[in-house]
ROMIVEX-145709 format. One record per residue (C-alpha): residue number from 1; residue in one letter; x, y, z. Coordinates in pm, 1 decimal. Example, Ala and Ser with C-alpha at 12.3 -4.5 7.8 and 13.67 -1.06 7.14 Angstrom:
! ROMIVEX-145709
   num   residu          X          Y          Z
     1        A     1230.0     -450.0      780.0
     2        S     1367.0     -106.0      714.0
! end
This chain:
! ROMIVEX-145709
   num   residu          X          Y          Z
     1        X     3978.6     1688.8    -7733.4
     2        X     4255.3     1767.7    -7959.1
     3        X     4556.4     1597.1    -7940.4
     4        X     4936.6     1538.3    -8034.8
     5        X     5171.1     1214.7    -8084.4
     6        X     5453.4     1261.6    -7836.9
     7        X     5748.5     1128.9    -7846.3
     8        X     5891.0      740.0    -7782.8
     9        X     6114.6      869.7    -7462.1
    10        X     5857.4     1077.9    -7311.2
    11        X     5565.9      786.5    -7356.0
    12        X     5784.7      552.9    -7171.4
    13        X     5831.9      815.0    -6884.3
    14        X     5490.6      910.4    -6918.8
    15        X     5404.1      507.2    -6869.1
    16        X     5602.0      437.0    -6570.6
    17        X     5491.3      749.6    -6410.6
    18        X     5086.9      676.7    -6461.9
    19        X     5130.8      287.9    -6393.8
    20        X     5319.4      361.7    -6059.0
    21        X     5006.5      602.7    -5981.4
    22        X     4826.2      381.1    -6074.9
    23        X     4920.1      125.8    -5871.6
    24        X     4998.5      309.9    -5532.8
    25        X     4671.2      463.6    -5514.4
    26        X     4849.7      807.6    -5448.7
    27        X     5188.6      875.6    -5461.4
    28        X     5402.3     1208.2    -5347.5
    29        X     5641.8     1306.1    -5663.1
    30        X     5978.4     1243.1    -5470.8
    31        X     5859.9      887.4    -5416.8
    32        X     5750.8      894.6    -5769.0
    33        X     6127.5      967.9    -5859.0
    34        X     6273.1      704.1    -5621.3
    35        X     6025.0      405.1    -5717.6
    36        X     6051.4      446.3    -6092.9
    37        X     6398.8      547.1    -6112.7
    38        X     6297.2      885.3    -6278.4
    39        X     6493.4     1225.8    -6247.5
    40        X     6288.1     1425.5    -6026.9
    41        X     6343.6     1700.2    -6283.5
    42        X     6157.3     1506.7    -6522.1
    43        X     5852.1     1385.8    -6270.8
    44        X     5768.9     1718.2    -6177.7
    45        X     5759.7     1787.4    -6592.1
    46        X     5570.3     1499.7    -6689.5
    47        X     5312.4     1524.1    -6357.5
    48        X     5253.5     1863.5    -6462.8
    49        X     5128.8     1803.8    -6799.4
    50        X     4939.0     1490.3    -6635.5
    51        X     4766.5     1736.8    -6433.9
    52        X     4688.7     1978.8    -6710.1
    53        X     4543.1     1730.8    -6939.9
    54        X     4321.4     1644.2    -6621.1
    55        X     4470.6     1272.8    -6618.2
    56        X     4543.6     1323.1    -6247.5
    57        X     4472.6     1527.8    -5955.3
    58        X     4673.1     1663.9    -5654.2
    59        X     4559.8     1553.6    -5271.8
    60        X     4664.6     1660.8    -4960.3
    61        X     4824.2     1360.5    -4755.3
    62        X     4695.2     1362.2    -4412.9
    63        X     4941.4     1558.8    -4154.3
    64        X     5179.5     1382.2    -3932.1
    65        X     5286.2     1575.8    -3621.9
    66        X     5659.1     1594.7    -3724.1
    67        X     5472.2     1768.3    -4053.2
    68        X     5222.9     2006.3    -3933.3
    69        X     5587.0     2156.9    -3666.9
    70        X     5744.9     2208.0    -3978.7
    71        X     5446.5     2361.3    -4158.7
    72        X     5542.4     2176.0    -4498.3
    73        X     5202.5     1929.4    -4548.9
    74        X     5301.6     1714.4    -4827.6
    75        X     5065.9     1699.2    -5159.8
    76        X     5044.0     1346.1    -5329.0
    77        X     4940.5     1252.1    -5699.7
    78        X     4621.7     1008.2    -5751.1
    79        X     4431.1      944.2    -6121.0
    80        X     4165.4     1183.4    -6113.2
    81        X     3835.1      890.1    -6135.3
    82        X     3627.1     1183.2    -6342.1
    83        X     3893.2     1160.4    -6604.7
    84        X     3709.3      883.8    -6856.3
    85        X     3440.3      665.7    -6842.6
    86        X     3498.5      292.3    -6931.3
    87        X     3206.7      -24.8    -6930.1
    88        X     3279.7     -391.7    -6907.4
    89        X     3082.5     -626.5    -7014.1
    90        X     3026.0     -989.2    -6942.8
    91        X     2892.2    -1224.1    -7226.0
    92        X     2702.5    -1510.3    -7030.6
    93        X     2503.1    -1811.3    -7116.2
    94        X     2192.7    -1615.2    -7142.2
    95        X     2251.1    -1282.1    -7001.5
    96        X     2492.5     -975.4    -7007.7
    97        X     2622.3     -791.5    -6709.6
    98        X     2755.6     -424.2    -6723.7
    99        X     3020.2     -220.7    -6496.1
   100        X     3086.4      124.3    -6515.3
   101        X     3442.1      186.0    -6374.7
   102        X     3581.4      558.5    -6384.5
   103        X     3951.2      633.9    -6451.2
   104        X     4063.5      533.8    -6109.7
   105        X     3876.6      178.2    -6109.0
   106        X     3612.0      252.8    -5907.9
   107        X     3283.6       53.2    -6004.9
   108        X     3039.6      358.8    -6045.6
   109        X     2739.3      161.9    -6167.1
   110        X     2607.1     -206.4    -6305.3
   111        X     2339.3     -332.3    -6472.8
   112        X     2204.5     -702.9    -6559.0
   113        X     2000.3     -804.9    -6856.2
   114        X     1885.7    -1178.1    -6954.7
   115        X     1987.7    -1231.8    -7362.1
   116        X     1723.4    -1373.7    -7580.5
   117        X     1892.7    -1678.2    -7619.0
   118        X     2253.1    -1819.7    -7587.5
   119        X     2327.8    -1888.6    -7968.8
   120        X     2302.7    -1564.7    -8172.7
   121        X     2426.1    -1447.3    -8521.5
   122        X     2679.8    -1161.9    -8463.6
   123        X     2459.9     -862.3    -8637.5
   124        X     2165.5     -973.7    -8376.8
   125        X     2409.1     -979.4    -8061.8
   126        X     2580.1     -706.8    -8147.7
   127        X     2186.4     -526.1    -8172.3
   128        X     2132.2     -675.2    -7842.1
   129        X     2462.0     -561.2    -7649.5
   130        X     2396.8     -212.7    -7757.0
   131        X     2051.4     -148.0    -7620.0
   132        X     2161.0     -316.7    -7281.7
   133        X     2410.8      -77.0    -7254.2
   134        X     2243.2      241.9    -7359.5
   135        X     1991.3      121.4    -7083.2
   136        X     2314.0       48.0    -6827.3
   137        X     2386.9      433.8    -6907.5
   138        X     2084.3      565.5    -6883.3
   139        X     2010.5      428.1    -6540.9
   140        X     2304.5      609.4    -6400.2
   141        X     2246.5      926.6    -6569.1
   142        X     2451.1      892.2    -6863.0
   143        X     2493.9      832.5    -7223.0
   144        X     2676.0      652.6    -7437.2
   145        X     2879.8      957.0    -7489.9
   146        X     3004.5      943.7    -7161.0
   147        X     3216.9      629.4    -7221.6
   148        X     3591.6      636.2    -7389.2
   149        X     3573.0      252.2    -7434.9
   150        X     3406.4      -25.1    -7402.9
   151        X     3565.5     -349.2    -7319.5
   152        X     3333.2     -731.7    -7352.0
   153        X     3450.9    -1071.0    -7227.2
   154        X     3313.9    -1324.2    -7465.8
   155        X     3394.4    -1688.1    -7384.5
   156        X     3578.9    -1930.2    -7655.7
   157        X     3901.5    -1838.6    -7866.0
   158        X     3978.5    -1467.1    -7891.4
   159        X     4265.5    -1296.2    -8089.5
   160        X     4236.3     -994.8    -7840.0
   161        X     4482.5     -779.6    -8060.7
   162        X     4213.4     -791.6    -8299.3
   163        X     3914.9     -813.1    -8141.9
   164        X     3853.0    -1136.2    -8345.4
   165        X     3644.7    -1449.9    -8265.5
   166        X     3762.7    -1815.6    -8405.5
   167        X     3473.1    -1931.7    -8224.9
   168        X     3244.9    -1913.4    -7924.2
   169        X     2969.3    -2085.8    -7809.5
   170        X     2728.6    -1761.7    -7794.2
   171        X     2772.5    -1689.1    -8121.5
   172        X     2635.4    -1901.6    -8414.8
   173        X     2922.2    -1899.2    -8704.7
   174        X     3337.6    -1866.6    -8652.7
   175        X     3560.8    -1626.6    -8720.3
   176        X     3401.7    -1324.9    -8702.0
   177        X     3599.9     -983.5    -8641.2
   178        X     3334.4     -911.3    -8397.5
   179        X     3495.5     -611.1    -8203.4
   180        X     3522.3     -459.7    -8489.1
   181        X     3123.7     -515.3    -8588.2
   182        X     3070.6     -412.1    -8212.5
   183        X     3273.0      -95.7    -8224.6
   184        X     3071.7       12.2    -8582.4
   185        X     2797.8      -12.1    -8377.0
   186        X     2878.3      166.4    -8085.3
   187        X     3062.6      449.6    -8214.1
   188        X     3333.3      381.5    -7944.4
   189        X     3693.3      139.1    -7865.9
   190        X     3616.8     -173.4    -7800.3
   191        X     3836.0     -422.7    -7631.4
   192        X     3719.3     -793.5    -7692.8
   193        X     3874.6    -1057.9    -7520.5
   194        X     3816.2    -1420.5    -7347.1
   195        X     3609.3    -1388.3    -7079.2
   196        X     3845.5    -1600.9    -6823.6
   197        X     4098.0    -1387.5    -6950.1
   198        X     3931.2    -1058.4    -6864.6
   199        X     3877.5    -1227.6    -6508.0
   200        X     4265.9    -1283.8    -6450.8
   201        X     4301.7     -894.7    -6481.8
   202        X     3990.1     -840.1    -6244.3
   203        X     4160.5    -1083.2    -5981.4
   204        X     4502.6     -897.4    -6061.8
   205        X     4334.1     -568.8    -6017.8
   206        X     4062.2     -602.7    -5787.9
   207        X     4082.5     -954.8    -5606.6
   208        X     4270.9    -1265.6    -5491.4
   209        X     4568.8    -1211.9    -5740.6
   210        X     4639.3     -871.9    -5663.4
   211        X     5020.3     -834.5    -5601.5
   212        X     5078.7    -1164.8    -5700.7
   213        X     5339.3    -1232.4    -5986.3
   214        X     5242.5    -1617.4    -6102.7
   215        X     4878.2    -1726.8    -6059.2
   216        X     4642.1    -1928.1    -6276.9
   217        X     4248.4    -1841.4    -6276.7
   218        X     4042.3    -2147.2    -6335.4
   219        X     3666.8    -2080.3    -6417.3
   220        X     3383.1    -2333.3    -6365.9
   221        X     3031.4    -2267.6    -6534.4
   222        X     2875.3    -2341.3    -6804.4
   223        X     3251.4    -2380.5    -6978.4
   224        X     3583.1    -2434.6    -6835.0
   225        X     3811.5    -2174.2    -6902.0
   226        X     4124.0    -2040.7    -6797.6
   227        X     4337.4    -1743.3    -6759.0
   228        X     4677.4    -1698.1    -6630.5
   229        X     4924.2    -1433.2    -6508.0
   230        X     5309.7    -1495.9    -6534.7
   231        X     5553.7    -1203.3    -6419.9
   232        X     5279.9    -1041.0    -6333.8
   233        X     5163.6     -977.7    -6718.8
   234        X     4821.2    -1179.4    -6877.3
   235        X     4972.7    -1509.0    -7112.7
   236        X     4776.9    -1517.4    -7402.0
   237        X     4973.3    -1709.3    -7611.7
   238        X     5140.7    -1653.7    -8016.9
   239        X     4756.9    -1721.9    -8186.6
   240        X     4554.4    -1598.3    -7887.7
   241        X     4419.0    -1913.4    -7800.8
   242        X     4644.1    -2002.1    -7504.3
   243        X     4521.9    -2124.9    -7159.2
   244        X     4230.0    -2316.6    -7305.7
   245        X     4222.6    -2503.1    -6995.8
   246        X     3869.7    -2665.8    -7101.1
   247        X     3999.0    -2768.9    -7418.7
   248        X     4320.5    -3001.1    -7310.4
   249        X     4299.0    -3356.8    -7372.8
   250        X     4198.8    -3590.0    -7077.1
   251        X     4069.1    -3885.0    -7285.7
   252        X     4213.8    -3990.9    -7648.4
   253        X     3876.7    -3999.5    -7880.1
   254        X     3645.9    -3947.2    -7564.8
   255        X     3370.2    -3742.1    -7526.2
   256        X     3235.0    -3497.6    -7770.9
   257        X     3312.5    -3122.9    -7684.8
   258        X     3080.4    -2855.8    -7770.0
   259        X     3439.8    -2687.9    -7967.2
   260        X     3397.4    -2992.5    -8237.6
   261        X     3687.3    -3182.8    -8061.3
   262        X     3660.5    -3504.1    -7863.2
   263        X     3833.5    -3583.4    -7556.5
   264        X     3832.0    -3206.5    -7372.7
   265        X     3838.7    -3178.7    -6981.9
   266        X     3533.0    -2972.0    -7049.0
   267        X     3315.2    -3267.0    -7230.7
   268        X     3361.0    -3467.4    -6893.0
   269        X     3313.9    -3160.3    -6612.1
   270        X     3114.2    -2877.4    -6759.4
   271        X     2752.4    -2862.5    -6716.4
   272        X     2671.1    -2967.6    -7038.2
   273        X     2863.1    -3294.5    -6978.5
   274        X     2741.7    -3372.1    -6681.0
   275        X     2351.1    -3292.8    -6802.9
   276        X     2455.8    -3524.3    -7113.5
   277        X     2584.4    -3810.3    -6892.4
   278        X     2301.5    -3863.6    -6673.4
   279        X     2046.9    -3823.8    -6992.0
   280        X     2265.4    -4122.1    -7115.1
   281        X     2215.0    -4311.6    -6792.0
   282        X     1838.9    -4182.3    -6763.4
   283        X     1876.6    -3960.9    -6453.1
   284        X     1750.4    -3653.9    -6560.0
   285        X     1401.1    -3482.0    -6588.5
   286        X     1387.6    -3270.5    -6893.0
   287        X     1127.4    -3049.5    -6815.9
   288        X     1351.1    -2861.2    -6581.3
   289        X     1581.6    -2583.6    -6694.7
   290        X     1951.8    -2662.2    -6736.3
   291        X     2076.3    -2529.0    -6424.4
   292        X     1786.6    -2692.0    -6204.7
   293        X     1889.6    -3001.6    -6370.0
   294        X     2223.6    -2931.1    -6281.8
   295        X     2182.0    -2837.0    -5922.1
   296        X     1947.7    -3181.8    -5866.5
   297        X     2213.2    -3396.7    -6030.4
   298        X     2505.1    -3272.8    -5727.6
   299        X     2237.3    -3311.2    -5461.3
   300        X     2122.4    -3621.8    -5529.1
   301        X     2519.9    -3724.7    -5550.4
   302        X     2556.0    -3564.2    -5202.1
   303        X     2271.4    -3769.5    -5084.3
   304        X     2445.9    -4068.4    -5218.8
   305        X     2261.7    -4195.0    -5559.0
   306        X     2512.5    -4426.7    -5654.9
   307        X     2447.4    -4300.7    -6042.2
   308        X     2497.9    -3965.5    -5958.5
   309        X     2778.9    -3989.5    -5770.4
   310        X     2974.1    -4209.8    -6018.6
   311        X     2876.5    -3894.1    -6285.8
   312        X     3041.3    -3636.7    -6035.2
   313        X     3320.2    -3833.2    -5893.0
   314        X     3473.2    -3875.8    -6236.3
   315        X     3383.6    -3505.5    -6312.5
   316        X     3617.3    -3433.9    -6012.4
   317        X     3905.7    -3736.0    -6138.0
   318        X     3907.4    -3548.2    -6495.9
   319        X     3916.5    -3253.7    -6303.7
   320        X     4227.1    -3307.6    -6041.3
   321        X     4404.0    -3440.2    -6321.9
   322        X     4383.3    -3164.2    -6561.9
   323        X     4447.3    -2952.0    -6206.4
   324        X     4769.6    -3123.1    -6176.6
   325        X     4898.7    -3095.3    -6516.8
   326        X     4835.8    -2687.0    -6448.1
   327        X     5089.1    -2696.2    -6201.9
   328        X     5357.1    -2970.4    -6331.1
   329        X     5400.2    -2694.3    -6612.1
   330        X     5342.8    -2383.6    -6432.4
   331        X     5458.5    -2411.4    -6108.2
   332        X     5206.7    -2101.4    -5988.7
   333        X     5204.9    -1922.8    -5623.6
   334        X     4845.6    -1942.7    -5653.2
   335        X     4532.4    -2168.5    -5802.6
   336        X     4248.6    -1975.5    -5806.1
   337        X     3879.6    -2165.8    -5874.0
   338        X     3616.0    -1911.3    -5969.4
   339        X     3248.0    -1906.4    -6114.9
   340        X     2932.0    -1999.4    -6077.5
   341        X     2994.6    -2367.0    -6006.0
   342        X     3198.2    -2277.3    -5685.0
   343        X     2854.2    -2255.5    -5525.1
   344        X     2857.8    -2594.0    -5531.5
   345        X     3187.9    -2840.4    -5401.9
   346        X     3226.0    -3089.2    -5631.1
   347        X     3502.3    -2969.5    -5809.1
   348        X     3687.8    -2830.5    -5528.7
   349        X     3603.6    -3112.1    -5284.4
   350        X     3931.4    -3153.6    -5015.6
   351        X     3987.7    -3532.6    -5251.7
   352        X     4013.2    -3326.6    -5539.8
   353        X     4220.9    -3108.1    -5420.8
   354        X     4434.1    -3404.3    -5254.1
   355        X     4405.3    -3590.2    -5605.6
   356        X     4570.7    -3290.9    -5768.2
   357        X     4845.8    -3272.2    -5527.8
   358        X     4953.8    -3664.4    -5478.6
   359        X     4941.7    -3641.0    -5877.7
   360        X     5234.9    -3331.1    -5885.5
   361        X     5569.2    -3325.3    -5932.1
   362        X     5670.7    -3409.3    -5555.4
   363        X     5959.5    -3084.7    -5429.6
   364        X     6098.1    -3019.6    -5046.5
   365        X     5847.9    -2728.1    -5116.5
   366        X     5484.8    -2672.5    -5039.2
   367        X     5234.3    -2690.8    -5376.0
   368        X     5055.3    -2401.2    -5436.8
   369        X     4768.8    -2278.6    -5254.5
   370        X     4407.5    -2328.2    -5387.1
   371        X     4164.0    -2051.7    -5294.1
   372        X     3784.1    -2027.4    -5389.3
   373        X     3666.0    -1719.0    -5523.2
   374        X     3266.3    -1760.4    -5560.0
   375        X     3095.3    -1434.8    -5740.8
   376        X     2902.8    -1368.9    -5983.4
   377        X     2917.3    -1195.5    -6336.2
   378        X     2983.4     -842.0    -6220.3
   379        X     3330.6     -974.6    -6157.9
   380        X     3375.1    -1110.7    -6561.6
   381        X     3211.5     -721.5    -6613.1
   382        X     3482.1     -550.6    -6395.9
   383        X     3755.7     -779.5    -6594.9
   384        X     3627.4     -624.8    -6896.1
   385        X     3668.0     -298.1    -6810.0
   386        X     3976.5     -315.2    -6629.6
   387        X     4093.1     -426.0    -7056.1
   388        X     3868.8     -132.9    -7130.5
   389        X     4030.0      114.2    -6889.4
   390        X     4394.3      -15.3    -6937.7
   391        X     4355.6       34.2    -7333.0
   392        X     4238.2      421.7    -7245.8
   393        X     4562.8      459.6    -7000.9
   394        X     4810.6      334.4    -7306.0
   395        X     4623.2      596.5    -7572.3
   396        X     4639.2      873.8    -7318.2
   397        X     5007.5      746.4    -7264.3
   398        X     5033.9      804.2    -7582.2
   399        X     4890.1     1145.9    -7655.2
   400        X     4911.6     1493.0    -7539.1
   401        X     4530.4     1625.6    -7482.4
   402        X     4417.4     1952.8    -7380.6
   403        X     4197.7     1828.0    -7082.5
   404        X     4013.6     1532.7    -7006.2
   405        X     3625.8     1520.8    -6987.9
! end
């Protein structure tokens, strides 16, 4: 498709118009003009070469009565879905989910694939990634050619401008421009970011957040990680490395963190800790897999082991603290709790929960509200390619194309 810069004025018309589109669902142009504070002159110019570059599409808005008397139906503006082609991917402890989401947002197709193993060098993962999705295309019908970008949630510390990893625990050395190696690969954008990050967009765009200004994600799994939405815009932070949630310090010289740094929330309520802890107090049977060992650990504290339930209780302490601290600086509307681990209460027990608020700065106002959100990876996946999707709106923004596919 050939295109043409255009002009810093026009973008920022060209922005607002899409975003409010975007955002409505589907819009008729005089509202257009009176929500974004655009001449209507102007919309009907900038819609119209929207609609020739196939960006969006014209429907007809269902007749009122009032309406179909005066014969004048009214035609609204929606993003036309066939437009591009974005996947999302999720980087998990030992698998990779996929979501297809067309130009609208609408999942169109998923896929799930286990990884070989949950420490990789970058050539090797970046091998791996790109057969899982040519095989996450191909089962819907499509190629790699289809796409216009790809975007991947990897969890640890992410400089998403750059697509850069300081570190992560699924890869085996730091600082890596690994978007970058990914992109080579693929042929195609890539937008790399933390995976908790990617899931405070999906919540924004698809779930508990949406049309919520100030709301912190908090992810439970095999990490803790964070993500976190002020005035309605993802905080990253000057370095990228903002919100590491897991990583704040609960215990001066505690417990070793898989990051190289003693004393993390994580090192006392991620899996990893808790697996490590009852090793250390010989409560575990190491011929299960991690997460069986996990799941026998919090049954046998619901059933009242007295070592199990000393493991988990200060799990949840370490936790309601750090939960606390979230919202002494924050202040958010919302908590959310999300992952893998909210299949299971220990973290989100009510005397957590009451922990975190008796330990809050103490307003004539309610605290926040704490929801649950329990799903799987497609969600990360649809986080990734609502960064995917968001990075094709600004570079059609941004542009003046002939037509879309």
């Amino acid at each position: 498709m050939n295109s043409q810069p255009i002009g810093a004025r026009k973008i920022q018309g060209r922005r607002a118009l899409l975003s409010e589109i975007r955002r409505a669902g589907q819009i008729a142009r005089i509202d257009l003009a009176a929500r974004t504070g655009i001449s209507r002159a102007t919309v009907t110019t900038i819609t119209a070469a929207l609609l020739h570059e196939g960006l969006i599409e014209e429907v007809a808005r269902p007749i009122t009565a009032t309406e179909q008397a005066r014969g004048r139906p009214r035609v609204d503006l929606k993003l036309r879905g066939a437009a591009h082609l974005v996947a999302g991917l999720k980087i998990a402890n030992r698998a990779i989910s996929v979501a297809l989401v067309d130009f609208e947002g609408k999942l169109v197709g998923q896929y799930d694939a286990p990884l070989e193993r949950a420490v990789n060098r970058a050539p090797d993962l970046v091998v791996q990634l790109t057969g899982i999705l040519d095989r996450a295309m191909a089962e819907t019908g499509r190629t790699r050619g289809d796409l216009s970008a790809v975007g991947v949630g990897i969890s640890g510390t992410v400089d998403a401008t750059r697509g850069f990893v300081y570190w992560s625990p699924s890869l085996g050395s730091r600082n890596l421009p690994f978007g970058e190696m990914l992109a080579r690969a693929l042929g195609l954008p890539v937008f790399l970011d933390n995976d908790t990050n990617l899931v405070a967009l999906a919540e924004q765009s698809f779930g508990l957040g949406r049309g919520i200004n100030d709301f912190i994600v908090v992810t439970i799994e095999s990490g803790v990680g964070m993500g976190i939405v002020l005035g309605g815009a993802l905080y990253r932070g000057t370095r990228g490395c903002g919100a590491e949630f897991g990583h704040i310090k609960v215990h001066l010289d505690g417990a070793l963190c898989r990051c190289g740094q003693r004393g993390c929330l994580e090192a006392y309520v991620a899996d990893y800790a808790l697996l490590r802890e009852a090793a250390i107090m010989g409560q575990q049977d190491t011929a299960l897999p991690d997460e069986a060992r996990v799941e026998k650990l919090l049954r046998a504290a619901r059933e009242g082991q007295p070592t199990a339930r000393s493991i988990v209780a200060r799990a949840g302490r370490m936790f309601s603290m750090g939960l606390a601290n979230l919202v002494n600086i924050f202040d958010p509307q919302l908590i959310i709790l999300s992952g893998e681990r909210m299949q299971f209460d220990h973290l989100y027990a009510s005397e957590v929960i009451d922990t975190m608020r008796s330990s809050i700065v103490d307003i004539d106002k309610a605290p926040p509200e704490v929801k649950i959100h329990k799903w799987g990876d497609l969600m990360w996946a649809k986080g990734a390619a609502a960064f995917a999707l968001g990075g094709v709106i600004e570079a059609a923004i941004s542009t003046r194309g002939q037509h879309a596919n």
